[in-house]
N, CA and C atoms as a LAMMPS dump frame, in Angstrom:
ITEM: TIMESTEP
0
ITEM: NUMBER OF ATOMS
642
ITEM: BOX BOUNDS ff ff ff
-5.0000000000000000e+02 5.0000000000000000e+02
-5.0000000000000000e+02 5.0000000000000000e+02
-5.0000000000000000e+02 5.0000000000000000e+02
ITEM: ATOMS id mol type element x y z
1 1 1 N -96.089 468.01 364.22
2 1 2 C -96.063 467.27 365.469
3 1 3 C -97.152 466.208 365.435
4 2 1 N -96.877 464.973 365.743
5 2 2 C -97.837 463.594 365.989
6 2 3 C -98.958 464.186 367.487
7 3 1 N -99.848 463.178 366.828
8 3 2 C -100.771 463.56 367.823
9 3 3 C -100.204 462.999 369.219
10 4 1 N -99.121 462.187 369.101
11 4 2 C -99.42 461.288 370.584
12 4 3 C -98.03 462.39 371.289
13 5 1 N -96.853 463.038 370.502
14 5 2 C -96.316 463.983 370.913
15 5 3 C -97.092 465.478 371.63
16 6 1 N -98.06 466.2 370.746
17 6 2 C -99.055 467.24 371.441
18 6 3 C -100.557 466.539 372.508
19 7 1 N -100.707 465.495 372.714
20 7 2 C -101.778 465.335 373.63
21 7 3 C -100.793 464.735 374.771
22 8 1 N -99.872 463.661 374.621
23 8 2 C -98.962 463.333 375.822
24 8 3 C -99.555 461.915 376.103
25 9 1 N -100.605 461.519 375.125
26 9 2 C -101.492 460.275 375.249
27 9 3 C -100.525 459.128 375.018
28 10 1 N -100.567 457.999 375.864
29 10 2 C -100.303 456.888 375.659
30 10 3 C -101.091 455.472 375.291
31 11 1 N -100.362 455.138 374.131
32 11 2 C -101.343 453.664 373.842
33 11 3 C -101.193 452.774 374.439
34 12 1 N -102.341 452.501 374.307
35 12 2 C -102.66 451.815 375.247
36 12 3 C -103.385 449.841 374.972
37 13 1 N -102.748 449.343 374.906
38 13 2 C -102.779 447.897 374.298
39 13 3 C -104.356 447.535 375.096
40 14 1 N -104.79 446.86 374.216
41 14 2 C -106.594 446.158 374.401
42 14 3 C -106.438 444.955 375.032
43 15 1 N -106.775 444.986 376.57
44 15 2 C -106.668 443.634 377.009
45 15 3 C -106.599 442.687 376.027
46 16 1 N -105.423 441.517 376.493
47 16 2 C -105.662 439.943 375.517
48 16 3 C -106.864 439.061 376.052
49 17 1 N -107.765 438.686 375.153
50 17 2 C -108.867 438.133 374.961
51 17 3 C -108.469 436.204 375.537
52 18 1 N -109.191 436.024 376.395
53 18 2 C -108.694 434.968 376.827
54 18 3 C -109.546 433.681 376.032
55 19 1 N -108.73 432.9 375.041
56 19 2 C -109.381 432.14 374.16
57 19 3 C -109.889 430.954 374.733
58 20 1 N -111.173 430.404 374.624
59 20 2 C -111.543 429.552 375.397
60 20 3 C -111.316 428.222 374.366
61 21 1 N -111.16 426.94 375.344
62 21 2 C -110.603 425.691 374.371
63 21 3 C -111.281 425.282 373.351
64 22 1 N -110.849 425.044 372.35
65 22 2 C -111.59 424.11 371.505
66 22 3 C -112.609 423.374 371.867
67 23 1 N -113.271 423.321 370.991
68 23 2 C -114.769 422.075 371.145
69 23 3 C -113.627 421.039 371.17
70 24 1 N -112.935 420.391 370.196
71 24 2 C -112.606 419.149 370.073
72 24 3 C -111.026 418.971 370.988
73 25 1 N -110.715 419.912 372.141
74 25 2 C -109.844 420.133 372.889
75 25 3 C -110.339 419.189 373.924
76 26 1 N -111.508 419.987 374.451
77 26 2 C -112.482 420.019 375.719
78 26 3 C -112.633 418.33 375.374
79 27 1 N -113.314 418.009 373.968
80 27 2 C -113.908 416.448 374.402
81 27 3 C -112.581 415.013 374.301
82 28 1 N -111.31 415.733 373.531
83 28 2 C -110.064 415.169 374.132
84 28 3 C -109.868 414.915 376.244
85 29 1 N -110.397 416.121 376.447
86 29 2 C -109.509 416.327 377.799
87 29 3 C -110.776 415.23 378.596
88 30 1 N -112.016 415.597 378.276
89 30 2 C -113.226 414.699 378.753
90 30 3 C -112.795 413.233 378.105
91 31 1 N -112.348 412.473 377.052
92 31 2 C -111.984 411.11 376.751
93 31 3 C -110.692 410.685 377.315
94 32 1 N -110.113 411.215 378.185
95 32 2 C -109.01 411.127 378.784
96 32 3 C -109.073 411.122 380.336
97 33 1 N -109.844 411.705 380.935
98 33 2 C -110.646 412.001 382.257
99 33 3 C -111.33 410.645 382.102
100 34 1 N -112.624 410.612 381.353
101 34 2 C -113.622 409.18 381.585
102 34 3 C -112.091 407.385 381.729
103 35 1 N -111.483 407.879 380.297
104 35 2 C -110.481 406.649 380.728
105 35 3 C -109.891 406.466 381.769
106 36 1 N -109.113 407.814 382.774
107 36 2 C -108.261 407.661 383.511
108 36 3 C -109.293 406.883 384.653
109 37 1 N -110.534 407.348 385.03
110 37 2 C -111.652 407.161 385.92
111 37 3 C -112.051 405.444 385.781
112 38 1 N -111.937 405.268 384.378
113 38 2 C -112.41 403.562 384.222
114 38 3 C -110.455 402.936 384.836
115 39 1 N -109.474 403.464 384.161
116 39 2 C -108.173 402.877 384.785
117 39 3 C -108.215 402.688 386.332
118 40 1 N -108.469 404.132 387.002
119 40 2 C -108.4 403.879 388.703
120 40 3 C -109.215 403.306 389.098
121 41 1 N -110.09 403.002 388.653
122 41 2 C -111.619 401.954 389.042
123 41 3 C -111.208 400.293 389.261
124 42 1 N -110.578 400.007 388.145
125 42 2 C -110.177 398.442 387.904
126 42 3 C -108.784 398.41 388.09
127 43 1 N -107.656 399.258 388.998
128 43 2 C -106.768 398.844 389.344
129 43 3 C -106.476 398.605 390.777
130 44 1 N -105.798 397.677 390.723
131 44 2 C -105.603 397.292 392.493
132 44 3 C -104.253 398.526 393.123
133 45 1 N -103.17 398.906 392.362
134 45 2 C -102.179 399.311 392.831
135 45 3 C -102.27 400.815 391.668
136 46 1 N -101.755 402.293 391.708
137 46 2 C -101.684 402.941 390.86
138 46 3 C -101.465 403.061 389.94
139 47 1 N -101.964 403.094 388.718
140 47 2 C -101.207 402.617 387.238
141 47 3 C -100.492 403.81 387.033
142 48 1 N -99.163 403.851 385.773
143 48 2 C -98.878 404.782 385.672
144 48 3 C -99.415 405.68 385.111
145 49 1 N -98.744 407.171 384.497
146 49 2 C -99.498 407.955 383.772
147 49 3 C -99.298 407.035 382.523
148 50 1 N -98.411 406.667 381.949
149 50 2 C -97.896 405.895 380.606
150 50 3 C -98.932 404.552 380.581
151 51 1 N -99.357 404.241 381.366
152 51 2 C -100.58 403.303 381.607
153 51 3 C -101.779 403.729 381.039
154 52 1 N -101.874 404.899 381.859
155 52 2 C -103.256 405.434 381.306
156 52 3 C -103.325 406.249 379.917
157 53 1 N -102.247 406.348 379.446
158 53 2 C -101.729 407.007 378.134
159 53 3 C -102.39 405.878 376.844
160 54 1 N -101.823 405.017 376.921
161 54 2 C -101.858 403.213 376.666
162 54 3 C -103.443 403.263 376.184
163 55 1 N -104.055 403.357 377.443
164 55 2 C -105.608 402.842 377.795
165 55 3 C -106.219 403.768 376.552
166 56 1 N -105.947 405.08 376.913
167 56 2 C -106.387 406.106 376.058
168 56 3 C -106.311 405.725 374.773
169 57 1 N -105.376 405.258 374.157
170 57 2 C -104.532 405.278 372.886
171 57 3 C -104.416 406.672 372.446
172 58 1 N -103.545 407.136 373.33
173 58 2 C -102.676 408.287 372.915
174 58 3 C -101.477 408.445 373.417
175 59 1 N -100.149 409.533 372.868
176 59 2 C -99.564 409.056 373.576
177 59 3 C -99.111 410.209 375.081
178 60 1 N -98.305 409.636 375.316
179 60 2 C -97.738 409.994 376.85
180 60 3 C -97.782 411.508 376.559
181 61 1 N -97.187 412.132 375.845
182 61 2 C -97.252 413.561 375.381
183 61 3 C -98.628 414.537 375.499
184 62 1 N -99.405 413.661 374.878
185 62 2 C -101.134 414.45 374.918
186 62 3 C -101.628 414.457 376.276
187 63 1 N -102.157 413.189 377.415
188 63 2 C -102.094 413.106 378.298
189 63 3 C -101.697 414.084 379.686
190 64 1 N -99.805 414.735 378.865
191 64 2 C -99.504 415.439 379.807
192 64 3 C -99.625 417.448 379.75
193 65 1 N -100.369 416.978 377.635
194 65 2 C -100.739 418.364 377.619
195 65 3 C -101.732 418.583 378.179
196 66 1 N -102.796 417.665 378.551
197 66 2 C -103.916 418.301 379.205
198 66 3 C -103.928 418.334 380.764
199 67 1 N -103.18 416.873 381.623
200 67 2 C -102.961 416.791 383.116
201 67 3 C -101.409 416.346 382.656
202 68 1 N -100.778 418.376 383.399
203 68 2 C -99.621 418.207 383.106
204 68 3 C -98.749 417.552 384.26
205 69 1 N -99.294 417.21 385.862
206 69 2 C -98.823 415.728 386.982
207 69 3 C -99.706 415.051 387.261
208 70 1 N -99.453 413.94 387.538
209 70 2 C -100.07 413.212 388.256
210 70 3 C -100.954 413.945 389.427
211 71 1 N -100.776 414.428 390.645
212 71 2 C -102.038 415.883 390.612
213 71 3 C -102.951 416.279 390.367
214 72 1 N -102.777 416.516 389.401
215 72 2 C -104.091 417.468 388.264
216 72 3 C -104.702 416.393 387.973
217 73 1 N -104.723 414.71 387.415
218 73 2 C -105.294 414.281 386.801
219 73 3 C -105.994 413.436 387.944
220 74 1 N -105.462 413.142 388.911
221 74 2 C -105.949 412.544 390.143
222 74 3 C -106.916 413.818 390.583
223 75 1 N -106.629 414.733 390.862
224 75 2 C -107.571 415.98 391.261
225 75 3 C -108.892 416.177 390.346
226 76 1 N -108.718 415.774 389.112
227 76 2 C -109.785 416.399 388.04
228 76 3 C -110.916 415.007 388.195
229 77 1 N -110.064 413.897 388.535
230 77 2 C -110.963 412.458 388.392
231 77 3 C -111.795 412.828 389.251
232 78 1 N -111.121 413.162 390.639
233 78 2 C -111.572 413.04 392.264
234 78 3 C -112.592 413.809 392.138
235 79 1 N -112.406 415.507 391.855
236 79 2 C -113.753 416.504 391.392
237 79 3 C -114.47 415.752 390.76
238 80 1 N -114.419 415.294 389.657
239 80 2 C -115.744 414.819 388.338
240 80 3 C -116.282 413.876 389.172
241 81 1 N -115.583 413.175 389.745
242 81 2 C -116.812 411.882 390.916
243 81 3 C -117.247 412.681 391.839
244 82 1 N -117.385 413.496 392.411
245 82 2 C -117.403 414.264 393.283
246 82 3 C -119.055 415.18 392.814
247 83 1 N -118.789 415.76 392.091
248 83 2 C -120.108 416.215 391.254
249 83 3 C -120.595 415.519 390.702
250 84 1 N -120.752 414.684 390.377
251 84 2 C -121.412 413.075 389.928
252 84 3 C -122.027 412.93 391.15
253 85 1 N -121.857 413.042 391.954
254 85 2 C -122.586 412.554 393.393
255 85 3 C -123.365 413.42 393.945
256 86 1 N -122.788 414.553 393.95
257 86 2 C -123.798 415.61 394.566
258 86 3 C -124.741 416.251 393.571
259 87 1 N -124.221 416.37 392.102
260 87 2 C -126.046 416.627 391.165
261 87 3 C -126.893 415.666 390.886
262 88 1 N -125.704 414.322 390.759
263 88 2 C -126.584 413.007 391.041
264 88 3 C -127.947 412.774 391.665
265 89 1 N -127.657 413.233 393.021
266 89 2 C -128.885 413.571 393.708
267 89 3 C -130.47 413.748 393.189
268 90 1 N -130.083 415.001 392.835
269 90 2 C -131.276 416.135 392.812
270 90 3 C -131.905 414.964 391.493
271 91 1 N -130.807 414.936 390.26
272 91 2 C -130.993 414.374 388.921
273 91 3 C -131.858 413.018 389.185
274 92 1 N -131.731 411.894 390.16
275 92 2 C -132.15 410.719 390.12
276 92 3 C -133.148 410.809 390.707
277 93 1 N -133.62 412.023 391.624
278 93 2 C -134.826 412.033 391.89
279 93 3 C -136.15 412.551 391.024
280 94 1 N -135.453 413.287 389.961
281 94 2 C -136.445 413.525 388.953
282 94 3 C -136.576 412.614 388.148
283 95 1 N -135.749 411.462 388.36
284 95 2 C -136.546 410.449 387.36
285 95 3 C -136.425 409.151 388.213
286 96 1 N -136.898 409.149 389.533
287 96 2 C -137.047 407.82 390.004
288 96 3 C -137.575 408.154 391.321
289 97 1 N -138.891 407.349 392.054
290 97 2 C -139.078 407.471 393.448
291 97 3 C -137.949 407.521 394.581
292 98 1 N -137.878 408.472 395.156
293 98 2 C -136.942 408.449 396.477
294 98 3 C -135.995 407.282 396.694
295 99 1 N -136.598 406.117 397.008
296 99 2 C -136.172 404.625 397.557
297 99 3 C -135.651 404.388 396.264
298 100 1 N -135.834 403.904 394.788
299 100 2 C -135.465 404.207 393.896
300 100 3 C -133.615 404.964 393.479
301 101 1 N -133.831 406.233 393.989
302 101 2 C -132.774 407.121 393.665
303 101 3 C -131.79 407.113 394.465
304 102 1 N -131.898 406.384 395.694
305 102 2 C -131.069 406.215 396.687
306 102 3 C -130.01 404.812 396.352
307 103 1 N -131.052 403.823 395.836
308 103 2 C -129.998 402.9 396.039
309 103 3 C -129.52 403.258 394.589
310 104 1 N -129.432 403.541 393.441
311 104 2 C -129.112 404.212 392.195
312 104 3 C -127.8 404.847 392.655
313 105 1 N -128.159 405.952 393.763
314 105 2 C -126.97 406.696 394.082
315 105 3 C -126.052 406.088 395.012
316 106 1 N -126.323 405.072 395.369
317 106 2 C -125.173 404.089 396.169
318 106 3 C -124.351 403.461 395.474
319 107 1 N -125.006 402.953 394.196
320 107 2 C -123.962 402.58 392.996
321 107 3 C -122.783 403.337 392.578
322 108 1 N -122.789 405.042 392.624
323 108 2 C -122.29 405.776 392.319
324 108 3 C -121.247 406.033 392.863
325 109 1 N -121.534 406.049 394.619
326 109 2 C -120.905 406.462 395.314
327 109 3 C -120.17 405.58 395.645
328 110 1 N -120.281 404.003 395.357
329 110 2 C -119.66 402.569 395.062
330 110 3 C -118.655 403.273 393.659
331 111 1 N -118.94 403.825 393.164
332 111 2 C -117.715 403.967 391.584
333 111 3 C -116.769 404.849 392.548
334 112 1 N -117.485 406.053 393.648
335 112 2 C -115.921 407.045 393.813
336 112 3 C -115.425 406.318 394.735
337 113 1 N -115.941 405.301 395.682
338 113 2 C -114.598 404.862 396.301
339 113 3 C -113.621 403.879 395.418
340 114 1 N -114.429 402.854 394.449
341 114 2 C -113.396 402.389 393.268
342 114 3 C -112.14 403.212 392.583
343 115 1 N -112.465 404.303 392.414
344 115 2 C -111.658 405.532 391.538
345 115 3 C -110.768 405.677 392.871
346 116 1 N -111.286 405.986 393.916
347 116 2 C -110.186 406.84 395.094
348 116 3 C -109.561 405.565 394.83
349 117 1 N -109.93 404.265 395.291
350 117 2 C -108.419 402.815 395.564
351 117 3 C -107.839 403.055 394.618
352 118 1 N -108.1 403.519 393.302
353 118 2 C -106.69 403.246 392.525
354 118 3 C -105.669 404.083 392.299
355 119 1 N -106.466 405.27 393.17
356 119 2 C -105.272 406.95 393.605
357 119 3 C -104.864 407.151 394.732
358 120 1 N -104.945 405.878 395.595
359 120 2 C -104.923 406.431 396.774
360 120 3 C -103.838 406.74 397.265
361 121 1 N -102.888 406.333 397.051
362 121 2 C -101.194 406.916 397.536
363 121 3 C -100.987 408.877 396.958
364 122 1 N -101.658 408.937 395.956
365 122 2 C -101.489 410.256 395.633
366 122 3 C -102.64 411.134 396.173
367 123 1 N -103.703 410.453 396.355
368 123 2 C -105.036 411.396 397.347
369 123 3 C -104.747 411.47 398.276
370 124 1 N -104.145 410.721 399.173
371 124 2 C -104.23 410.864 400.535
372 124 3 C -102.248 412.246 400.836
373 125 1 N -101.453 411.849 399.928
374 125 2 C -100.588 413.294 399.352
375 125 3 C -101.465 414.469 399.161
376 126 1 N -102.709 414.556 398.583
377 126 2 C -102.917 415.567 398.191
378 126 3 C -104.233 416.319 399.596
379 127 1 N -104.181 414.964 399.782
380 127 2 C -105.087 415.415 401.138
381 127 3 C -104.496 415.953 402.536
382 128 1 N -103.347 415.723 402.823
383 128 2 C -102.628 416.146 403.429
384 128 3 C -101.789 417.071 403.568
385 129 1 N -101.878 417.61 402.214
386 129 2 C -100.969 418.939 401.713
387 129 3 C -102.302 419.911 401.637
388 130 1 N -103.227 419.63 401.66
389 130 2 C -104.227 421.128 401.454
390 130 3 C -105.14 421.12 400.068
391 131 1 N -104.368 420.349 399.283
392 131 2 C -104.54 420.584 397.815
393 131 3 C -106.432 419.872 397.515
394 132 1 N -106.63 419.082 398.486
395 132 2 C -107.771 418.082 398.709
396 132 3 C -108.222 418.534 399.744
397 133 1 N -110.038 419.296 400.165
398 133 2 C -110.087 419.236 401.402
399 133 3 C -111.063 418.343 401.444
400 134 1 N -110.943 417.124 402.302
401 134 2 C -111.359 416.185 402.78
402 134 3 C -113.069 416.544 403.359
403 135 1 N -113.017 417.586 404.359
404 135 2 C -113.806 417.673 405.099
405 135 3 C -114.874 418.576 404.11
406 136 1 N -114.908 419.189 403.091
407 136 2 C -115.632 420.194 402.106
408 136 3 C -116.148 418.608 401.885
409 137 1 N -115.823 418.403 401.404
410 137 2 C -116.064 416.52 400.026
411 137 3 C -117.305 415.855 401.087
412 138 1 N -116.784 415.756 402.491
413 138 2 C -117.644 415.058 403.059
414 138 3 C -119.091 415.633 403.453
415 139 1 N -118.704 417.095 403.477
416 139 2 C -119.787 417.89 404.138
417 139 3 C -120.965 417.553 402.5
418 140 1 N -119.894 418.063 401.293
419 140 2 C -120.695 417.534 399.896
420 140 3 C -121.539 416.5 399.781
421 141 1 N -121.228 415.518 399.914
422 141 2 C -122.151 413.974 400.25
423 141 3 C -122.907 413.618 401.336
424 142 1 N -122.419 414.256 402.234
425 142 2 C -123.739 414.14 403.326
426 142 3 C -124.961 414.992 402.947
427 143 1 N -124.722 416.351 402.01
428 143 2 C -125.691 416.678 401.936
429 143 3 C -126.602 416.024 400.6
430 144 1 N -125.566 415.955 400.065
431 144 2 C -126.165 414.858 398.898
432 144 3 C -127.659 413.738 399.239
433 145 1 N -126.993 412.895 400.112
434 145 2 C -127.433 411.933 400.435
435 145 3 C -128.614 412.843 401.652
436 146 1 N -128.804 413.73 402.639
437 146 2 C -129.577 413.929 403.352
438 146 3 C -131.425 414.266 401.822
439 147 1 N -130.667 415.257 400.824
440 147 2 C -131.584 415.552 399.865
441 147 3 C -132.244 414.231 399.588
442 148 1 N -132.242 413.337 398.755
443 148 2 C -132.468 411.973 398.819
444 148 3 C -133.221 411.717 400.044
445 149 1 N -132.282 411.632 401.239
446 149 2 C -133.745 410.861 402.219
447 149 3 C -134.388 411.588 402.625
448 150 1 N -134.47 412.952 402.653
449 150 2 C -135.735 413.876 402.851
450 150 3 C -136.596 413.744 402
451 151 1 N -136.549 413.407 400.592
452 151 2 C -137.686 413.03 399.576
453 151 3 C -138.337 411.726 400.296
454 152 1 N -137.27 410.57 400.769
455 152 2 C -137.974 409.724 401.01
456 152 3 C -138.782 409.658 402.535
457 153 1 N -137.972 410.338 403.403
458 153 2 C -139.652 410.567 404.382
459 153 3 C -140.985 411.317 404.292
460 154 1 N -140.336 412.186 403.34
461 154 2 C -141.863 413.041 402.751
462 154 3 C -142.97 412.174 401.971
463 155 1 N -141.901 411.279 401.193
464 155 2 C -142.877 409.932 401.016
465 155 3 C -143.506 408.863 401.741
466 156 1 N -142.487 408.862 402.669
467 156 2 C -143.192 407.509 403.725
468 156 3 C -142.337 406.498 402.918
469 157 1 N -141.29 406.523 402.034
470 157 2 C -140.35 404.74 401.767
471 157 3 C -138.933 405.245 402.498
472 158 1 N -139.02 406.27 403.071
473 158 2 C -137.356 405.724 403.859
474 158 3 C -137.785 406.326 405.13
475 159 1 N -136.758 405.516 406.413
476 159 2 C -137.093 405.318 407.561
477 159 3 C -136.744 406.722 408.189
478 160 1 N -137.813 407.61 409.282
479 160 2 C -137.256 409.017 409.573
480 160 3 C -136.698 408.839 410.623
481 161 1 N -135.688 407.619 410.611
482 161 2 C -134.784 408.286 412.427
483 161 3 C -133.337 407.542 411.979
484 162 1 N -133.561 407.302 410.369
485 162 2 C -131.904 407.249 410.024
486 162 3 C -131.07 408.537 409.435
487 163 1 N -130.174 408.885 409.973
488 163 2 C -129.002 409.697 409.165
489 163 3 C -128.163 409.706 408.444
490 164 1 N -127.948 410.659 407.876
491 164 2 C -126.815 410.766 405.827
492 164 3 C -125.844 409.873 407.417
493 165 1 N -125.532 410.241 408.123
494 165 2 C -123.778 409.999 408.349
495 165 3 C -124.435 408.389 408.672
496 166 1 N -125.657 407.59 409.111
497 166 2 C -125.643 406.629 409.115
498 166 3 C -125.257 406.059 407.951
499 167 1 N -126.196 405.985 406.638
500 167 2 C -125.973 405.67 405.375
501 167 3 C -124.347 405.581 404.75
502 168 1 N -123.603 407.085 405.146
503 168 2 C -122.289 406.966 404.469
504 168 3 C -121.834 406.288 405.35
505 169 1 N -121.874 405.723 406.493
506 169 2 C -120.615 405.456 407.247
507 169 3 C -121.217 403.213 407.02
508 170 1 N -122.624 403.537 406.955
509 170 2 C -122.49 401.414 405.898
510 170 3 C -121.955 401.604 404.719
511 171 1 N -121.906 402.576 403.924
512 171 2 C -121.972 402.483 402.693
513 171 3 C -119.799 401.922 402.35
514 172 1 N -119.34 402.878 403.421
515 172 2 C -117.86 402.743 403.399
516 172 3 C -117.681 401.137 403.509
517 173 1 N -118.738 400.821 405.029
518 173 2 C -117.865 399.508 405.517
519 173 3 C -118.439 398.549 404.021
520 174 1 N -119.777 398.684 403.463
521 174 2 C -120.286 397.882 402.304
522 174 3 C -118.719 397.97 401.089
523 175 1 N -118.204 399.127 401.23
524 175 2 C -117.8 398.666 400.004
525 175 3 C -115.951 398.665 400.409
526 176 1 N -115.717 398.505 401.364
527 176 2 C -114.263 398.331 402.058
528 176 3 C -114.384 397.063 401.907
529 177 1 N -115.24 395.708 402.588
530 177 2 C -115.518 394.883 402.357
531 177 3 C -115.64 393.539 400.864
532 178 1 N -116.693 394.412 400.048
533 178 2 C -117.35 393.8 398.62
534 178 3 C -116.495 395.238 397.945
535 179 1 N -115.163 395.83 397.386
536 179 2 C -115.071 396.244 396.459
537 179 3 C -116.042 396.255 395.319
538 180 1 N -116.508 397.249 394.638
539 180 2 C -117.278 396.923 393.047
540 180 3 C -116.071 396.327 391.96
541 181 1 N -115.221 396.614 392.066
542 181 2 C -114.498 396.179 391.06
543 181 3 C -114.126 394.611 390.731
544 182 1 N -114.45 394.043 392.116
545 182 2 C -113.913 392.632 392.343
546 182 3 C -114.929 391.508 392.831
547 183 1 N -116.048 392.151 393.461
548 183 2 C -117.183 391.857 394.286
549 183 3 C -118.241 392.632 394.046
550 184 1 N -118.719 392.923 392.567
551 184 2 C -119.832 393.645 392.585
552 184 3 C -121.296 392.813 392.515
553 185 1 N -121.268 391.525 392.232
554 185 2 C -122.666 390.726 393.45
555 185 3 C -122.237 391.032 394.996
556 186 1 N -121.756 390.718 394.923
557 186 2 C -121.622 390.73 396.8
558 186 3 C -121.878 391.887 397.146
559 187 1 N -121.556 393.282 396.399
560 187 2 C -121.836 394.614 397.149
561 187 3 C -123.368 395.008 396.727
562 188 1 N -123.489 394.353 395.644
563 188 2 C -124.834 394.795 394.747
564 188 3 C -126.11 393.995 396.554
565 189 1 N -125.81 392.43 396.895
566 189 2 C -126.263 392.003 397.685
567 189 3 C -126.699 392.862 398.878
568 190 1 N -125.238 392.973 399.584
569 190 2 C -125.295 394.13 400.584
570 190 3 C -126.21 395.268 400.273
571 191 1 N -125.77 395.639 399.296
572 191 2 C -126.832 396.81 399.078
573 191 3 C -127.69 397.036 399.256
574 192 1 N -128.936 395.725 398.759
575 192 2 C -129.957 395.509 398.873
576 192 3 C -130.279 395.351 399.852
577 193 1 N -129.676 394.89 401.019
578 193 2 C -129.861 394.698 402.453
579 193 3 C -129.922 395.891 403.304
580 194 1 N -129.029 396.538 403.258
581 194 2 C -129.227 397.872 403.488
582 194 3 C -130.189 398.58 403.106
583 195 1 N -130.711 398.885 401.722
584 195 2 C -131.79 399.498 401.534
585 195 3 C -132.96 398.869 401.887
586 196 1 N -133.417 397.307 402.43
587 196 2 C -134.744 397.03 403.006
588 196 3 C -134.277 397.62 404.187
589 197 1 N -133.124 397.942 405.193
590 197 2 C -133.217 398.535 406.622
591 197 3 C -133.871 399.933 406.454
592 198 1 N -133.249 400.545 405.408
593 198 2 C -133.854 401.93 405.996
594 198 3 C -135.209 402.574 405.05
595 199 1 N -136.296 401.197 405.06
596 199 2 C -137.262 401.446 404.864
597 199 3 C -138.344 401.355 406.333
598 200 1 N -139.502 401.918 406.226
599 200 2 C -140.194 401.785 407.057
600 200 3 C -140.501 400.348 407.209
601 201 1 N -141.033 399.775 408.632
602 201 2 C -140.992 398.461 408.768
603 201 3 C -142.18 398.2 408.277
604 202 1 N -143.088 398.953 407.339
605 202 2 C -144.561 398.22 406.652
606 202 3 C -143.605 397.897 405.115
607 203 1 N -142.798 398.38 404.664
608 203 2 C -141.937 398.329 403.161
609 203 3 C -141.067 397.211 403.405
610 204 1 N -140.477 397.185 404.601
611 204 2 C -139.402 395.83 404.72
612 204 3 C -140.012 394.64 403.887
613 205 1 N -138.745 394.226 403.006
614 205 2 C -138.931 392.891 402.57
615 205 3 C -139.407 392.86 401.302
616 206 1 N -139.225 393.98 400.392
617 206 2 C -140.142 393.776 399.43
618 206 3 C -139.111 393.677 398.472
619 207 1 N -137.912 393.176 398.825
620 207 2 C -136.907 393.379 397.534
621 207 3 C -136.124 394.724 397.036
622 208 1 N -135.544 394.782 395.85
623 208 2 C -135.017 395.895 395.206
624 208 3 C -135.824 396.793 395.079
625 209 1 N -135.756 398.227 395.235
626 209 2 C -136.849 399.001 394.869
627 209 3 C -136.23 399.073 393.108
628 210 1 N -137.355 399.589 392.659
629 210 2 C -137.615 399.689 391.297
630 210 3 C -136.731 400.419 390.222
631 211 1 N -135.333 400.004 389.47
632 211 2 C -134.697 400.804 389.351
633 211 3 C -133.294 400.317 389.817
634 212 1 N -133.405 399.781 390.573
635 212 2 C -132.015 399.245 391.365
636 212 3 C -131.163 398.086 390.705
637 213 1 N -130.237 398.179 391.102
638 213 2 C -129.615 396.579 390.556
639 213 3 C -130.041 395.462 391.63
640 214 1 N -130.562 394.15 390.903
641 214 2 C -131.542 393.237 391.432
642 214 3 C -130.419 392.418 391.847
């Protein structure tokens, strides 16, 4: 008699080991992400996926092995700008004064509304279905941006009776206005204007802070 007949034991299969991607998978799916991000940046109307296939130089096939709809690849852009902004933060303040890291991070936050215009028929789909929550994203960047100007009143270079929702809500009309993609003197300008307001009125006027685009 077999042992598995006299004990009554059943085998029992070893969980499947969940294989994690390739090194040279991962920096495919990352050279495909950075392109799609430079495509929605510099387009006025949605390009296709076969567009951004193009850009890549790969073809339509690879593209859809890694963002298998339109969806996923609009979703993965939207996240990666998204965390770009909020570690951004913390990151630009360790290597730049407050006033400094702020207007640095306005540039940034100038690239995710570039990226959203060139998804926007499918973000605002995905925002409306659940798949996007709008209001998480915003709560994300306000706090973003509050970290930032709390460094700078602890310093004395940013003004203590402005608020994140002041900042994001010029920062929209700055770049609804001066697009970066089409108008990036003109927004770079604005910019600068904005950041002498929400300095203290002994700092007003002194130009770009250090670090900034001049």
């Amino acid at each position: 008699m077999n042992d598995r007949s006299t004990t009554g034991a059943r085998s029992v299969s070893a969980p499947a080991k969940v294989r994690a991607p390739r090194a040279d998978a991962v920096r495919n799916r990352d050279q495909l992400l950075a392109v799609a991000t430079r495509v929605f940046m510099s387009a006025d109307t949605e390009p296709s996926m076969r567009a951004i296939a193009a850009e890549a130089g790969v073809g339509i096939a690879t593209l859809y092995r890694h963002f298998p709809t339109r969806q996923s690849l609009v979703d993965a852009v939207y996240q990666d700008q998204v965390v770009r902004l909020t570690t951004g933060a913390r990151e630009l303040l360790g290597q730049l004064p407050p006033a400094a890291a702020m207007r640095r991070w306005m540039d940034l936050f100038g690239d995710w509304i570039a990226a959203k215009n060139g998804m926007l028929d499918t973000l605002l789909t995905m925002i409306e279905s659940g798949e996007i929550t709008h209001a998480r994203t915003r709560t994300e960047l306000l706090t973003a941006i509050t970290t930032i100007l709390d460094a700078g009143r602890a310093a004395g270079d940013l003004r203590s009776d402005v608020t994140a929702e002041d900042i994001a809500a010029s920062l929209i009309g700055i770049f609804t206005v001066a697009p970066r993609s089409r108008h990036e003197a003109k927004a770079d300008r604005l910019l600068n204007i904005l950041m002498d307001g929400l300095r203290p009125a002994r700092l007003s006027h002194l130009g770009p802070p250090d670090g900034s685009a001049g």
